[in-house]
N, C-alpha and C positions, 0 to 999 in steps of 0.2 A: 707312468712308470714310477714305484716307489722309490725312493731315495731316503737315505738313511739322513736323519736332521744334525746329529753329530757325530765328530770322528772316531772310529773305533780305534781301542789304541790295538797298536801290532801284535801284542801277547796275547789279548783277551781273542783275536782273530785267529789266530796260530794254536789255540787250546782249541776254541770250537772247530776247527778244518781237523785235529788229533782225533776229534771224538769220533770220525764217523770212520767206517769199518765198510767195507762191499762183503756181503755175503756172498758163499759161492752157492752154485744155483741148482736145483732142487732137479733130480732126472729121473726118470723112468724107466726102469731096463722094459726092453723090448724085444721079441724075437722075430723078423723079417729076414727073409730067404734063410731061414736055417743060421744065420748070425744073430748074434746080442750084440743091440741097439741103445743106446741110452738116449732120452728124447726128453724135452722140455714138458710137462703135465698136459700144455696148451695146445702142441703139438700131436700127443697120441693119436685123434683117432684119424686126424690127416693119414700119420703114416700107415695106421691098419686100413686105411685106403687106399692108402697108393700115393695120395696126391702131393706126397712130398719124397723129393727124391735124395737119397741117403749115400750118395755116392761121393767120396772126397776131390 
């Protein structure tokens, strides 16, 4: 396992953890049974199959 050789100071840790951001995530509207579906790209052709069920 890596291990950091020396100590970070607290600031320079607390700027780098600022920098990162989550994006929100990328959907695909879809129309199954007559409703709009919005579905992960990964996900599509599962649900134009079937094989994923959409039910809350």
């Amino acid at each position: 396992m890596a291990v950091p050789k020396r100590k970070m100071s607290r600031s320079r840790t607390r700027s780098r953890r600022a920098q990162w951001k989550a994006q929100s995530p990328v959907l695909v509207p879809l129309v199954v049974a007559g409703e709009r579906v919005l579905v992960p790209p990964r996900l599509v052709r599962a649900v134009q199959r079937g094989l994923v069920d959409l039910q809350d």
